[in-house]
N, C-alpha and C positions, 0 to 999 in steps of 0.2 A: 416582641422585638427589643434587643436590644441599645443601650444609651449607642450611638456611633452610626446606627443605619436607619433609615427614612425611606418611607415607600415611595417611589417615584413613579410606578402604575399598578394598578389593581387597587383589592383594598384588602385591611385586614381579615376581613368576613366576606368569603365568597361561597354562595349556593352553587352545586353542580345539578340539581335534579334529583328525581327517580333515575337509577343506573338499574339495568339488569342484571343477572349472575356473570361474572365474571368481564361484566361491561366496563371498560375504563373510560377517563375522562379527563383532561389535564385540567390544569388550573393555575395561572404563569403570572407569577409579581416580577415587580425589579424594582432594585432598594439604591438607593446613592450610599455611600461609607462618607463621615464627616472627615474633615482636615485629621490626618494625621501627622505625628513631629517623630513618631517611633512606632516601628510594627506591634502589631496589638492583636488577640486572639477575643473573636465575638462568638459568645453559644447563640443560635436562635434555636426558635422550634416551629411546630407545624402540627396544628389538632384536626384529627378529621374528626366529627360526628355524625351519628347515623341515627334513624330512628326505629332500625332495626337490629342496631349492632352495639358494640362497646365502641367508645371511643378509643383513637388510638392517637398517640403523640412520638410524632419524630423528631428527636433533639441532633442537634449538626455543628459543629463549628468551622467557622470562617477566618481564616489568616488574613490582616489587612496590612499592603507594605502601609511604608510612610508617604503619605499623600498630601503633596504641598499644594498651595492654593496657586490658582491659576494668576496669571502676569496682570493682564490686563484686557479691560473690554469698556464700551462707548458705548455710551445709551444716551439716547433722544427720548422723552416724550410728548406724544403728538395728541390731539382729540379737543373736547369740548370743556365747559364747564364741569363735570365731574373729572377731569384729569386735572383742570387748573386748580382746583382746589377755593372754588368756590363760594365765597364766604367763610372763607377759613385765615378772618382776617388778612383777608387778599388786601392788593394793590389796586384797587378801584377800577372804573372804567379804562377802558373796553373789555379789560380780558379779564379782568379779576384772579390775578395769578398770584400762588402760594406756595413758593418754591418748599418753602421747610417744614409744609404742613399739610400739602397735596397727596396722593397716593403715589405719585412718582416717587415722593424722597421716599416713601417707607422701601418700597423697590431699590431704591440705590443703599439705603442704610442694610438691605438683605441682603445684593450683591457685593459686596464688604465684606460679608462671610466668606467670600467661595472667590474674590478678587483681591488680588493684593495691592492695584489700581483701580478705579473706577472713572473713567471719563463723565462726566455728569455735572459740567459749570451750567451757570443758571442761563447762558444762553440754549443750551441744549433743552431746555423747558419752555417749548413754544406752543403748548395747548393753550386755547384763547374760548373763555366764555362765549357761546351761542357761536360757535363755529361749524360748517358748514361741507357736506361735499358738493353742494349746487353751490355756484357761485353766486353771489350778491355784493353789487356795484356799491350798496349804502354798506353793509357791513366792510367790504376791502375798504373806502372810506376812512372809517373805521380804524381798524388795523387789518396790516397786511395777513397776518396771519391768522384770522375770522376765519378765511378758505385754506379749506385743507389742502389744498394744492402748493398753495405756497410756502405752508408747515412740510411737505413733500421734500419741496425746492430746497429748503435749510438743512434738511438734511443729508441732501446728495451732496451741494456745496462743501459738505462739514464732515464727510465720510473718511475714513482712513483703510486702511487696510484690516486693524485690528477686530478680532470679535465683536461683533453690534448687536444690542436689543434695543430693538425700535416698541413700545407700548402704545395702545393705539385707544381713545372710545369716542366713537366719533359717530354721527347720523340722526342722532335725537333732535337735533334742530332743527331736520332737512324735512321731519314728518313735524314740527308744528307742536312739539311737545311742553315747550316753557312758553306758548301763547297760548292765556289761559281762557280766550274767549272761542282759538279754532278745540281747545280740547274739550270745551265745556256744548259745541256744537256738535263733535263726535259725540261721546258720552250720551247725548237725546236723540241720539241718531239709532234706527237700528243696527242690530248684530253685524248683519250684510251689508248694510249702505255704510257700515263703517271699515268694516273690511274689504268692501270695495274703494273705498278711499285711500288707504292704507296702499293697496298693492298697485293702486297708479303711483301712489311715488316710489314704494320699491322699484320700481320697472325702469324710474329714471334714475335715483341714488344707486343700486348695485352694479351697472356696467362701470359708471365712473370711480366708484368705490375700489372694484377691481384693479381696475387703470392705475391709480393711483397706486396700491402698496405695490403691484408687479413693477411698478419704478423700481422700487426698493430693494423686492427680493432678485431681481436682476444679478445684484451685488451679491457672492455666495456668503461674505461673510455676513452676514444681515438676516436676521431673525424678526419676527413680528408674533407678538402676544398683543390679540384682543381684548376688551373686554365689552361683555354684553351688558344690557341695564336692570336698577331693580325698579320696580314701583313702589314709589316713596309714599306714597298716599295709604292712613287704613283703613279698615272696610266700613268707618262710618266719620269719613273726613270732615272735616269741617266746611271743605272746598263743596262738598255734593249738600248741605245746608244751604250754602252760599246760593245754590242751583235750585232750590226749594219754590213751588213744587215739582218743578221738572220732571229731579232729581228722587223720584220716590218709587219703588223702595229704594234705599240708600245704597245696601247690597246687591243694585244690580248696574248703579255705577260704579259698583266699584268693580265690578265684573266686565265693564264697558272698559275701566283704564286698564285689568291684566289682559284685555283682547290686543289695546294700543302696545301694549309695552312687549307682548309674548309676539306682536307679529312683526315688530324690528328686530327681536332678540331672533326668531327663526329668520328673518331676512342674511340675517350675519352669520346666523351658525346651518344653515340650510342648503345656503344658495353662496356667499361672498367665499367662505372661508374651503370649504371644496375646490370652489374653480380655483383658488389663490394655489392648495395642497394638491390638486390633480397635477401642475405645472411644476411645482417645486415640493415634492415629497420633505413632510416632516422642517418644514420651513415657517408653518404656522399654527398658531394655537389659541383656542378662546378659554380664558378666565373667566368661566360663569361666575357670577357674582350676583343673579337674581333668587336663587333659591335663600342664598345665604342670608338677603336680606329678609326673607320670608320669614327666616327661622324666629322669630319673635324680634324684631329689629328693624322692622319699618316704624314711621313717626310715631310720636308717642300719644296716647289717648288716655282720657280717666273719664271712663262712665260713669264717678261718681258726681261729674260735672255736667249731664245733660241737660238742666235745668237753665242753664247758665250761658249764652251762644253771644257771642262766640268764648270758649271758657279761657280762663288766663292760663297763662303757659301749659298751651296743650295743642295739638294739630287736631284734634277730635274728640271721639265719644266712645272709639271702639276700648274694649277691655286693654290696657298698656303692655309694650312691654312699658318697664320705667323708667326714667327722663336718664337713670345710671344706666342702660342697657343698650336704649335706641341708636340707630347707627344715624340717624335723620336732625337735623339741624334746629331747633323750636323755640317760641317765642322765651325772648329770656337767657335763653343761654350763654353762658361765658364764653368770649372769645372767638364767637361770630360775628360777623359785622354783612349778614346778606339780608338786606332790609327787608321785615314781614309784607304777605303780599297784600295788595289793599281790600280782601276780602274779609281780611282778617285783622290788620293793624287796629279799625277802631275800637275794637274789645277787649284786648288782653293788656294794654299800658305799657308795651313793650316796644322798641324800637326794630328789633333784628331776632331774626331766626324765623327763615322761608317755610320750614316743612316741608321742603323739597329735596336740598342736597344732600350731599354725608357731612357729618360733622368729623370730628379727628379721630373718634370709633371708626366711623365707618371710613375715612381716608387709612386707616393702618390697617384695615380689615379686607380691604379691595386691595393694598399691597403687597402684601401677605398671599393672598391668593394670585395674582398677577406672577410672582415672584416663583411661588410653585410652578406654576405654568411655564414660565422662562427657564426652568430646571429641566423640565422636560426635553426642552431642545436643545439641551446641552449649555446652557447660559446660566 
């Protein structure tokens, strides 16, 4: 593909099957054209391969007028501690919010591409560490905006007419997931008693979960891109030593936290985000962002330090990616400030880095994919 078009569905590489003689089968991308300032002429092409035949390549071109960037559009974003940005030399208690360093700015610094305005002042950034779609009296307390209902509220209040993308990642707190004593009770739990725990509180976060963004999309001009979560822990954390011997084999807690994390991420992409798209076609979209963390980019480990517990800057034991790579937060590092958790502070000499959240890899790497996702729908 050429410099100017970007795939906006499908992928570059798509299998069709075994076909029969003279069997057809379609196979349907769609690409965005970059800003243009003067009509411009793009060659693409298109390879079929066969494992019975020669390949064969269709080359084509494409006339593109001149394509000015669009006027303007309002964005809000909404959710938890990974939208606020975390330890990402945030503003401290209660919300720990990091306007210039959160995943939301990298989303407004992308819609800058494609807007020749961006609504995005830092009151529009009302994601608040350990926020909530169940409501809690101690967190409202707190701040108003801990519940997600009242991050709702600000943004009906503050709506315009203009194009809106509302971002959303929110629920992780509603199952108990940054209390590290209910997830360390999951995790010695079995497979089932854990998954039965899990789908009682689905049962009560997804109706109101619903309720909530159908405020929203009510408004036609109002878009909502999810996102779902990764697990930041790796498969020989340090957190499941801490759990020792509970926790043994190591490898099957850590098979207990992608049970927690894979059954909120299907609660959202299974059950929430349908009923929201059955009601309002093409009005919603989830930003996976769990695989990507997979890809070698959850916390960082050096098995050359098993010796050593808890080892100095390092969230574990498993093979790394390395501390240049990781999308995850870790003892030591520049320009965090989310204090180590106390299972791990007394051994590394280090003040800050959880091994829990993203660090500014993974804040521009969740926005980046968010940003994709908001293309989709025309944003």
């Amino acid at each position: 593909m050429p410099p100017g078009l970007s795939l906006a569905s499908g992928t570059a590489n798509q299998s069709v099957g075994d076909l029969a003689v003279g069997q057809e089968r379609q196979v349907p991308w769609s690409v965005i054209a970059d800003f243009q300032t003067a009509q411009a002429t793009l060659i693409y092409s298109v390879t079929a391969t066969a494992s019975n035949a020669l390949s064969k390549t269709i080359i084509r071109q494409i006339l593109l007028p001149v394509i000015q960037k669009q006027l303007v559009i309002d964005y809000f974003a909404l959710g938890d501690s990974i939208a606020s940005g975390h330890g990402l030399e945030d503003d401290g208690e209660p919300c720990h919010k990091s306007y210039n360093s959160s995943y939301p700015h990298t989303v407004y610094t992308d819609l800058l591409k494609r807007y020749a305005i961006v609504n995005y002042p830092e009151e529009n950034f009302v994601a608040c560490s350990g926020a909530t779609v169940m409501t809690s009296k101690i967190r409202i307390q707190q701040d108003d905006y801990s519940w997600f209902s009242n991050q709702v509220d600000y943004v009906l209040k503050h709506l315009s007419n203009q194009p809106t993308l509302v971002t959303i990642t929110i629920s992780m707190d509603d199952y108990g997931w940054t209390d590290q004593t209910f997830v360390a009770h999951l995790i010695l739990e079995s497979t089932k008693k854990e998954e039965d725990d899990l789908t009682r509180i689905s049962k009560l976060v997804e109706p109101r979960l619903i309720n909530q963004v159908d405020r929203l999309l009510k408004h036609q001009n109002v878009v909502v891109v999810f996102t779902d979560y990764p697990n930041p822990v790796n498969t020989d954390s340090v957190f499941f030593h801490a759990l020792t011997p509970g926790c043994l084999p190591f490898l099957a807690c850590y098979d207990h936290t992608e049970t927690f994390v894979h059954h909120i991420n299907r609660s959202l992409i299974l059950n929430v985000v349908p009923a929201l798209n059955k009601k309002y076609p093409n009005r919603v979209r989830v930003a996976s962002i769990h695989e990507k963390f997979h890809e070698n980019h959850s916390s960082p480990g050096d098995a050359s330090l098993s010796d050593t517990k808890p080892p100095w800057k390092t969230c574990g034991f498993a093979e790394p990616p390395g501390f240049d790579e990781t999308w995850i937060q870790y003892p030591g590092e520049l320009g965090v400030n989310s204090p180590e958790p106390d299972w791990l502070s007394s051994g590394t000499g280090e003040k800050y880095g959880d091994c829990f959240h993203p660090n500014y890899l993974g804040a521009i790497a969740i926005g980046d994919i968010v940003d994709s996702a908001a293309s989709t729908l025309g944003r």
